[in-house]
PyMOL CGO cylinders between C-alpha atoms (Angstrom):
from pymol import cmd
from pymol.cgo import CYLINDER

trace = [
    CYLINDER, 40.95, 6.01, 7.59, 43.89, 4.30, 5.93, 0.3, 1, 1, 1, 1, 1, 1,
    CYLINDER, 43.89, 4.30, 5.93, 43.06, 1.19, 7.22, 0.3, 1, 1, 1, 1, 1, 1,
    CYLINDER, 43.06, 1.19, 7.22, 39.36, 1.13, 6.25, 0.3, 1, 1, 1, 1, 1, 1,
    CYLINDER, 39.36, 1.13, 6.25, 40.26, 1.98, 2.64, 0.3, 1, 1, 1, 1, 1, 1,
    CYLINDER, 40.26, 1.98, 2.64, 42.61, -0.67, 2.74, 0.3, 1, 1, 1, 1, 1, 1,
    CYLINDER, 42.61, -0.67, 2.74, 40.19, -3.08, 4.01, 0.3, 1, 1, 1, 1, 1, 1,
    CYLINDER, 40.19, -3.08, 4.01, 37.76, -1.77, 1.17, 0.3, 1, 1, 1, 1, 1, 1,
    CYLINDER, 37.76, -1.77, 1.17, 40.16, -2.31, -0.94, 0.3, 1, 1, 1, 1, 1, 1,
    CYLINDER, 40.16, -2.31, -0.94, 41.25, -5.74, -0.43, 0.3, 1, 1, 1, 1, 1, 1,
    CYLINDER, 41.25, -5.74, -0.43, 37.26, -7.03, -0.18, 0.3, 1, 1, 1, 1, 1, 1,
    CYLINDER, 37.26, -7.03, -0.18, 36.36, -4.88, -3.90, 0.3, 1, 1, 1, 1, 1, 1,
    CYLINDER, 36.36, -4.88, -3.90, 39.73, -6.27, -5.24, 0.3, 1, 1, 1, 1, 1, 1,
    CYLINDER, 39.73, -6.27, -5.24, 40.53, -2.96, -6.11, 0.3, 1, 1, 1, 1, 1, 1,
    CYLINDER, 40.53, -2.96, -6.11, 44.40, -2.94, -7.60, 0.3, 1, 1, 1, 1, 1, 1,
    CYLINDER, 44.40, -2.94, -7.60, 44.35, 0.71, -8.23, 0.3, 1, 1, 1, 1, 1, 1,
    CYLINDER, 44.35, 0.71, -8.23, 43.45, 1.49, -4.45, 0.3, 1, 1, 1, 1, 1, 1,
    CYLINDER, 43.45, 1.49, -4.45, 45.66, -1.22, -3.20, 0.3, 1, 1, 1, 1, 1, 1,
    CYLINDER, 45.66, -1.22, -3.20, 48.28, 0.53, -5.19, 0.3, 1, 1, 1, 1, 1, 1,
    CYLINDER, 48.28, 0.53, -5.19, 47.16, 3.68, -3.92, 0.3, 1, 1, 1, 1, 1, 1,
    CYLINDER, 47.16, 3.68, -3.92, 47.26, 2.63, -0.13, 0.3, 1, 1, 1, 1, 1, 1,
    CYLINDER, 47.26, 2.63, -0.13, 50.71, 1.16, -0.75, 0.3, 1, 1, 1, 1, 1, 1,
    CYLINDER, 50.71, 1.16, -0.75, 52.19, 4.52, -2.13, 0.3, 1, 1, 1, 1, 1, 1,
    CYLINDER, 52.19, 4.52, -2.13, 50.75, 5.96, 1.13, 0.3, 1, 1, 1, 1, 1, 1,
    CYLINDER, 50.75, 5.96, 1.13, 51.39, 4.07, 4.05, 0.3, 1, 1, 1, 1, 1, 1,
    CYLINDER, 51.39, 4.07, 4.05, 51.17, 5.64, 7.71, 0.3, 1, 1, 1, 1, 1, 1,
    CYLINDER, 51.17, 5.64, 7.71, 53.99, 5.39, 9.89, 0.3, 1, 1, 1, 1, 1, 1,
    CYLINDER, 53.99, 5.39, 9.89, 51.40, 6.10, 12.99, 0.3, 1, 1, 1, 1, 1, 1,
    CYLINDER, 51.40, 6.10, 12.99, 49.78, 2.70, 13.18, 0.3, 1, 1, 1, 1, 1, 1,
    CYLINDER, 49.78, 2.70, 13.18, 49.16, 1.34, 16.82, 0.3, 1, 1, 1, 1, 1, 1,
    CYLINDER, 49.16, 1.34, 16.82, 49.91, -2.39, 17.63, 0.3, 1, 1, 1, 1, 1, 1,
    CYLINDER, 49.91, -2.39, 17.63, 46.39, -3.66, 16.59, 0.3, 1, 1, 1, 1, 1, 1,
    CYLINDER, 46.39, -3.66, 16.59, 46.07, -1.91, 13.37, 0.3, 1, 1, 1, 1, 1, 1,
    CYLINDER, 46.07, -1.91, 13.37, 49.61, -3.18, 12.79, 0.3, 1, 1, 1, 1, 1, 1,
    CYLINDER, 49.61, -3.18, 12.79, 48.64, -6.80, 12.81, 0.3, 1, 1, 1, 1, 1, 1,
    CYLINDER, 48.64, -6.80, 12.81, 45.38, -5.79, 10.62, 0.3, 1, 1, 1, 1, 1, 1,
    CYLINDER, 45.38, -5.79, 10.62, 47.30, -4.11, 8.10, 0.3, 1, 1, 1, 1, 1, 1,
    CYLINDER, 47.30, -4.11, 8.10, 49.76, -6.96, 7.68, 0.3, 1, 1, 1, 1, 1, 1,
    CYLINDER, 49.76, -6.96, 7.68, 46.95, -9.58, 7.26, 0.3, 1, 1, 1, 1, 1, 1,
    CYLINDER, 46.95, -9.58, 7.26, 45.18, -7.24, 4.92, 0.3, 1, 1, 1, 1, 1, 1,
    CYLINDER, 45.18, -7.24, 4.92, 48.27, -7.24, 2.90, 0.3, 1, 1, 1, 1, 1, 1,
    CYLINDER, 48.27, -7.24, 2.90, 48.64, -10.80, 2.84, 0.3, 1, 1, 1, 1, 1, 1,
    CYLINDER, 48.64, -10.80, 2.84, 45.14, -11.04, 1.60, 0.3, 1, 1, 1, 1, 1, 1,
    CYLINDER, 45.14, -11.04, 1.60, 45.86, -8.49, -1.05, 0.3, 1, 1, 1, 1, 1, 1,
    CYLINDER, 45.86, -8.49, -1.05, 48.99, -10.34, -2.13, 0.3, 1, 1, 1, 1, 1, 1,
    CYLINDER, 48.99, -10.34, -2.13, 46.96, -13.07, -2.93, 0.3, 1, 1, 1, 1, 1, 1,
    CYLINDER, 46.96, -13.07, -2.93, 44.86, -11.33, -4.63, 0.3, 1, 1, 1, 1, 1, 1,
    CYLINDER, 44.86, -11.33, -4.63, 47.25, -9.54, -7.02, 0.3, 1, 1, 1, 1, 1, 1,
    CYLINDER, 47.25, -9.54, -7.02, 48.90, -13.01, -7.63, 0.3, 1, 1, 1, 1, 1, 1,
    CYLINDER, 48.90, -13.01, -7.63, 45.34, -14.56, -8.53, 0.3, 1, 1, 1, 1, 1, 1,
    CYLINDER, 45.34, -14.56, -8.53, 44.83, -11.76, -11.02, 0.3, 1, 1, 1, 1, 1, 1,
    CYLINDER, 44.83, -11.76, -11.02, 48.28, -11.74, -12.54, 0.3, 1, 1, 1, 1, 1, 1,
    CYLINDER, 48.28, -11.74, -12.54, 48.14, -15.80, -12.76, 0.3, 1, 1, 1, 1, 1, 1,
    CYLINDER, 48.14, -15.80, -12.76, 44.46, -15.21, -14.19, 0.3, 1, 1, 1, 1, 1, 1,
    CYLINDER, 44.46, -15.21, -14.19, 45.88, -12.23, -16.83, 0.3, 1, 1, 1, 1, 1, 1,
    CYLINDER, 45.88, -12.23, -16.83, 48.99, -14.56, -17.71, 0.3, 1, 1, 1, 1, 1, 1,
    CYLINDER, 48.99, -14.56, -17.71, 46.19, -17.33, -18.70, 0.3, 1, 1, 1, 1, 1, 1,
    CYLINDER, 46.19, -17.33, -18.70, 44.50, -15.30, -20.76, 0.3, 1, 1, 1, 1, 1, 1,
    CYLINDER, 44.50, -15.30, -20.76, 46.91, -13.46, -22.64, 0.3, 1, 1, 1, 1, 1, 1,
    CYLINDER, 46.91, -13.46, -22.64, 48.12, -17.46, -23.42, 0.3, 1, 1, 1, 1, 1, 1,
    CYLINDER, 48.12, -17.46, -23.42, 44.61, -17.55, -24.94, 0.3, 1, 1, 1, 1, 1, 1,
    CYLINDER, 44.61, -17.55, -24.94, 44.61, -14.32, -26.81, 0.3, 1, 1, 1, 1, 1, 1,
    CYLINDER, 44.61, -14.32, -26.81, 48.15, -15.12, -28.53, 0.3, 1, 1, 1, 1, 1, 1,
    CYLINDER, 48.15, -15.12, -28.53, 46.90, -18.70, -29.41, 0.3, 1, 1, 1, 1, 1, 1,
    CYLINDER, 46.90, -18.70, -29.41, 44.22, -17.14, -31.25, 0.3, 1, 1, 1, 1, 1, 1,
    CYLINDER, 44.22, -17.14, -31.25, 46.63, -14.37, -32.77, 0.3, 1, 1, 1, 1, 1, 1,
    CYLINDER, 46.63, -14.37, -32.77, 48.13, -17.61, -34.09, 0.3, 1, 1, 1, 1, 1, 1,
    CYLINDER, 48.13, -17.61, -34.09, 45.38, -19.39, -35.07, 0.3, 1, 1, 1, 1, 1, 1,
    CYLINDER, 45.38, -19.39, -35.07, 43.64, -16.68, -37.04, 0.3, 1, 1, 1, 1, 1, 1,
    CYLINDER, 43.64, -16.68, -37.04, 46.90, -15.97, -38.97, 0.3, 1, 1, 1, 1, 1, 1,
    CYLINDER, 46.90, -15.97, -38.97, 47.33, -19.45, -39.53, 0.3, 1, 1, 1, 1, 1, 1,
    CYLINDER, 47.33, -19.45, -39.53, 44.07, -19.82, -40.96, 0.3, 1, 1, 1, 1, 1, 1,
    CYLINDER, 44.07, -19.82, -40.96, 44.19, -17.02, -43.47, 0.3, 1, 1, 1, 1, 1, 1,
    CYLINDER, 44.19, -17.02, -43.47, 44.64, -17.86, -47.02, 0.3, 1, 1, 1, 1, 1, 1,
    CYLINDER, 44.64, -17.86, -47.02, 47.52, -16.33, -48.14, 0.3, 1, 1, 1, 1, 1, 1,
    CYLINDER, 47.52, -16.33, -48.14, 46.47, -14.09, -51.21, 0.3, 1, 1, 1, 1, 1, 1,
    CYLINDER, 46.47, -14.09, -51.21, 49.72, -14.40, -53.01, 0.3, 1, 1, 1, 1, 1, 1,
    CYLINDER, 49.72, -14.40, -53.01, 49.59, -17.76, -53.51, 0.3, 1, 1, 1, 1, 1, 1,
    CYLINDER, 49.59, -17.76, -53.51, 45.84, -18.11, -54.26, 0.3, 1, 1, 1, 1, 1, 1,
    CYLINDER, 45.84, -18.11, -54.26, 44.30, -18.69, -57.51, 0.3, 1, 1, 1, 1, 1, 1,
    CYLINDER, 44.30, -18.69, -57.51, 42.07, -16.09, -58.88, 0.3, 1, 1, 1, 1, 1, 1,
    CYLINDER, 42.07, -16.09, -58.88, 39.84, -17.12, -62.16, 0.3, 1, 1, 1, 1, 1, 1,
    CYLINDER, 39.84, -17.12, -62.16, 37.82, -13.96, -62.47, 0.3, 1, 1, 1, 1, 1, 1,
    CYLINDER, 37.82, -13.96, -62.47, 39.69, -10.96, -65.03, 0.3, 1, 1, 1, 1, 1, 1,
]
cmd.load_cgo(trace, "trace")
C-alpha cells in the first residue's frame, strides 16, 4: 500500500504525498520493496530539487519585475502637474 502510493506519488510529482509518505514510513518492508523504496526516493529527490531549482528561477523573475515596475513608476512627488 505504502509503496504503491509512493510510486504514485513520485510518477504525479505529487510533493504533498511525497511528504505525506515520508512522515509515514513502514518499518515492515521486505528486501525487494526495500530496494524499490530507495530508488523511488532517489527519483523523488530529484524531483523536489527540479521543482525547488524551477521555484528559485522564478521567484528571480517575479522580484526582477517587482523591480522593474517600481522602477518604472513616475514618482508623483516630483512630477509636474499643470491642471488647478
Amino acid at each position: 500500500m505504502w509503496l504503491n502510493q509512493l510510486k504514485i506519488a513520485v510518477v504525479q510529482e505529487d510533493t504533498k504525498l511525497l511528504e505525506k509518505l515520508l512522515d509515514d514510513v513502514p518499518t515492515s518492508l521486505k528486501d525487494k520493496e526495500l530496494k524499490q523504496a530507495i530508488n523511488l526516493l532517489n527519483q523523488a529527490s530529484v524531483i523536489l530539487h527540479r521543482l525547488k531549482d524551477e521555484t528559485s528561477k522564478q521567484m528571480v523573475k517575479i522580484k526582477q519585475n517587482i523591480n522593474f515596475i517600481k522602477n518604472s513608476q513616475i514618482d508623483k512627488k516630483n512630477s509636474f502637474n499643470i491642471s488647478g
